[in-house]
C-alpha positions as CSV (number, residue, x, y, z in Angstrom):
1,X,219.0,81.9,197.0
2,X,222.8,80.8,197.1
3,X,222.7,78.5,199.4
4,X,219.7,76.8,198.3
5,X,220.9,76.6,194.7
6,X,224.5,75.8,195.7
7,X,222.8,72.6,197.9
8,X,220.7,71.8,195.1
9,X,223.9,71.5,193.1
10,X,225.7,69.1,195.4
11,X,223.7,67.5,195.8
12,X,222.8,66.5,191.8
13,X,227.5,66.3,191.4
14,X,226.9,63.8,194.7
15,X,224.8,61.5,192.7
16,X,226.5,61.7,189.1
17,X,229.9,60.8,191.0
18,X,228.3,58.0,192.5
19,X,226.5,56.3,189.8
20,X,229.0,55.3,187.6
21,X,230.8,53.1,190.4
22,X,227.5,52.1,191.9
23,X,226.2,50.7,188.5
24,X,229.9,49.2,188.0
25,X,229.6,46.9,190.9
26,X,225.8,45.9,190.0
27,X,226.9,44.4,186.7
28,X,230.5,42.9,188.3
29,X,228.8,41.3,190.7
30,X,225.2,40.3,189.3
31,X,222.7,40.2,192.5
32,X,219.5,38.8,191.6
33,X,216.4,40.9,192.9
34,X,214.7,39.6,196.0
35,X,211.8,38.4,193.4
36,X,214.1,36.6,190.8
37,X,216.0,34.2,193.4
38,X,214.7,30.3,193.7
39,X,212.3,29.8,196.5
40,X,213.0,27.0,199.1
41,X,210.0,25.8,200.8
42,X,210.4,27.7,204.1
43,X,210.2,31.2,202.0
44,X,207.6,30.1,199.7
45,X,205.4,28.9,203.0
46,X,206.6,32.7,204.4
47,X,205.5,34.4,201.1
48,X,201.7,32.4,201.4
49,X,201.3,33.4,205.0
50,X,201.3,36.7,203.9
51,X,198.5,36.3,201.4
52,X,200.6,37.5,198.1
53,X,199.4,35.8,194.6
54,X,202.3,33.9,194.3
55,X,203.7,35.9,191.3
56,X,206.9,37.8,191.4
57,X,205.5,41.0,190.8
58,X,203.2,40.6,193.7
59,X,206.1,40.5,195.7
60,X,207.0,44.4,195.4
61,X,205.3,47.5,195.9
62,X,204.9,48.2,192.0
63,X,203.1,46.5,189.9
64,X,206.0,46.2,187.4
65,X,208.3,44.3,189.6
66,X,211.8,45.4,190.4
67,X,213.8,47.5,188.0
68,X,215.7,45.0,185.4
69,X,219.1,46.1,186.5
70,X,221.0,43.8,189.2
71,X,220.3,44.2,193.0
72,X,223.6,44.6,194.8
73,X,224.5,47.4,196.0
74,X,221.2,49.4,195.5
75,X,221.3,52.9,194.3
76,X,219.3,54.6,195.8
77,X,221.3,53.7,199.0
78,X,224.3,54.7,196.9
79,X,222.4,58.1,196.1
80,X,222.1,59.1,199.8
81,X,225.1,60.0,201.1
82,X,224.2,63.8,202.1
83,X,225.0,62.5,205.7
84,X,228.6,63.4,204.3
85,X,228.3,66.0,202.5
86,X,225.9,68.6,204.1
87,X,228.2,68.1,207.4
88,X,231.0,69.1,205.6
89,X,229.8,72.4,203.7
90,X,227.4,73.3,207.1
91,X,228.0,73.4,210.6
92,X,224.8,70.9,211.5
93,X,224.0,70.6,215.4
94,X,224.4,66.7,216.5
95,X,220.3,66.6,216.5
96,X,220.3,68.1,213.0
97,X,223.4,65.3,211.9
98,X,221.1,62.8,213.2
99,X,218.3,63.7,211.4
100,X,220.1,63.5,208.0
101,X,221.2,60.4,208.5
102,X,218.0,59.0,209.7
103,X,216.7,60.5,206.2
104,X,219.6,58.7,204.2
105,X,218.7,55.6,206.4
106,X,215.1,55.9,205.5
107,X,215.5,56.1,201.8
108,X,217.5,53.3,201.5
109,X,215.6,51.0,204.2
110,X,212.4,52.4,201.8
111,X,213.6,49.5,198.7
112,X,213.4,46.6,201.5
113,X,210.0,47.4,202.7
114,X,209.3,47.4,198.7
115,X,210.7,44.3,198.2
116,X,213.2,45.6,195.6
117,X,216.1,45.4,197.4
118,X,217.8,42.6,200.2
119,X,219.1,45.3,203.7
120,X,222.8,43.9,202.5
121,X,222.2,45.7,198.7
122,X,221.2,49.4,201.2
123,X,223.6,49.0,203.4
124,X,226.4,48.1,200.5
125,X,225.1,51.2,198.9
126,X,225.3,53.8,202.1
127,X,228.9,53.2,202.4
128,X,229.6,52.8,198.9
129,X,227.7,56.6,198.0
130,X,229.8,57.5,201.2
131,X,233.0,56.3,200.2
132,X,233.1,58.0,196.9
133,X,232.1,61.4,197.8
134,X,234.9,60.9,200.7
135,X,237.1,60.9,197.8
136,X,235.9,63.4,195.7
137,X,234.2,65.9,197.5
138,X,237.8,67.4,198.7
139,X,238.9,68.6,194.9
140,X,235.2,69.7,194.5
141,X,234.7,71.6,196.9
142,X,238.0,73.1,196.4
143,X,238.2,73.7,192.6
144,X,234.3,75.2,192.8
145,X,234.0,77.1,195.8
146,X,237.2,77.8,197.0
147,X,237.0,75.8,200.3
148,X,239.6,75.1,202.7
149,X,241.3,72.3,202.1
150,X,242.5,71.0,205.2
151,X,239.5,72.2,206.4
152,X,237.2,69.9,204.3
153,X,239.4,67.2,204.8
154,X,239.3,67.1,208.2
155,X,235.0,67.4,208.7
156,X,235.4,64.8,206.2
157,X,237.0,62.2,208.6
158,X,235.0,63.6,211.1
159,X,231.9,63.0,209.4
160,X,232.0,59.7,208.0
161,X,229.5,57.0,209.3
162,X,229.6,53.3,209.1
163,X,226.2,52.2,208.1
164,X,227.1,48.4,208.4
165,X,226.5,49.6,212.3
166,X,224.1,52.0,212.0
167,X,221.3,52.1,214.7
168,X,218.3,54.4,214.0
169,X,217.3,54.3,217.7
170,X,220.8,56.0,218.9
171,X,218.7,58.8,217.6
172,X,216.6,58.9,220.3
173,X,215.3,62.2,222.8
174,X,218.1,60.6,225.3
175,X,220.7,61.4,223.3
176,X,219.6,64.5,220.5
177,X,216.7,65.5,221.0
178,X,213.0,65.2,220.8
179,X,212.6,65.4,217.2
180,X,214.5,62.2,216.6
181,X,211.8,59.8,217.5
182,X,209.2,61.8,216.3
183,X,209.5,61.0,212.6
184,X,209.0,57.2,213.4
185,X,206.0,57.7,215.5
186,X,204.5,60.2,213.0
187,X,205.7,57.2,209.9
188,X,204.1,54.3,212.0
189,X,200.9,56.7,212.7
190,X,200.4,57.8,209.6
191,X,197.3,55.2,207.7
192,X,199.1,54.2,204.7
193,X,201.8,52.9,207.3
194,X,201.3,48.9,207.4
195,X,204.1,48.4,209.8
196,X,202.8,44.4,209.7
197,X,203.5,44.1,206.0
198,X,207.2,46.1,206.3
199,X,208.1,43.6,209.2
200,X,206.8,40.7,207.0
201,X,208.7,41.3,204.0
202,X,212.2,41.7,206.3
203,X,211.2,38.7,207.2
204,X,210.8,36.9,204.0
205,X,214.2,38.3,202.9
206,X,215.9,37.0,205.7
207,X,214.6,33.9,205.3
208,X,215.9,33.5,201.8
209,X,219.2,34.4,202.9
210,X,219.4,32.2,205.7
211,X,218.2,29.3,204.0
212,X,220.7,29.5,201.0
213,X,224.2,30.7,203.6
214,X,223.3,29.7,206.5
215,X,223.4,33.2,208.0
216,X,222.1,36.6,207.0
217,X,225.4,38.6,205.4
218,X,224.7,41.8,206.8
């Protein structure tokens, strides 16, 4: 059971360390939610073509609408940053690397499809999570467990990812394996899966950003 406990306990430090900073930046910076941002014509005509009541609430997966807390950068995002970690304290094949990430990846992606969250406040939280357990998970590791630590520090910088440029589909059997791919066919074949309504709110979101910038900022 040590390893399972020590895992469990990493991962718990990983997301203490993180919050603070994560919920820092929400209230310094002040994102609306996706729900609570004016509507120009173009997103209110995207919103009616796919069929929602027109309240805000109705635009998220829970009937309460998104938490009350600012948007930017998301927490959960923030939260998943065992990409990092569990290749540092394991020695994970390239297939089973990829699969962690694609986990982290999916979590985060999760609050877009919800509505919750815009892909700028996930991707803003992956490498934020990231950068702070890249910072403390050195001393940690250290001070708890005795670790190496030019050894941690160097699967550290060997470990890191940049989300900003993350593709899910360098994942593929091509590259790592067969199991990859097979978590998106088995999520877009499962029948709670509405791959039309994930695609449609991406697409309301990046209409609201492009008509208020001018571009999509991520």
């Amino acid at each position: 059971l040590r390893g399972p406990v020590a895992l469990s306990d990493l991962n718990t430090w990983s997301i203490s360390n993180v919050g603070p900073t994560n919920f820092y930046a929400k209230y310094h910076v002040g994102m609306p939610r996706p729900e609570e941002v004016n509507t120009p014509n173009e997103v209110k005509q995207a919103i009616d073509d796919v069929g929602m009541d027109g309240t805000a609430t109705s635009f998220t997966a829970y009937s309460e609408g998104s938490p009350q807390h600012p948007s930017w950068p998301a927490m959960h995002s923030a939260a998943s940053s065992s990409a990092l970690w569990l290749a540092v304290v394991m020695n994970l094949t390239e297939e089973q690397w990829c699969q962690v990430k694609l986990v982290d990846y999916g979590v985060a992606y999760a609050r877009t499809v919800a509505g919750v969250h815009y892909q700028m406040d996930n991707v803003a939280g992956l490498n934020m999570g990231q950068a702070v357990i890249a910072e403390k998970l050195e001393d940690h590791l250290v001070e708890k467990y005795g670790a190496s630590r030019q050894d941690v520090r160097t699967k550290i910088g060997n470990k890191r990812t940049d989300w900003s440029t993350f593709d899910i589909w360098t994942c593929d059997p091509a590259r790592t394996g067969p199991l990859a791919t097979s978590y998106f066919e088995m999520l877009l074949s499962a029948p709670s899966f509405d791959i039309s309504f994930c695609a449609d709110m991406v697409h309301i979101h990046d209409v609201v950003w492009a008509s208020k910038s001018g571009n999509i900022p991520y």
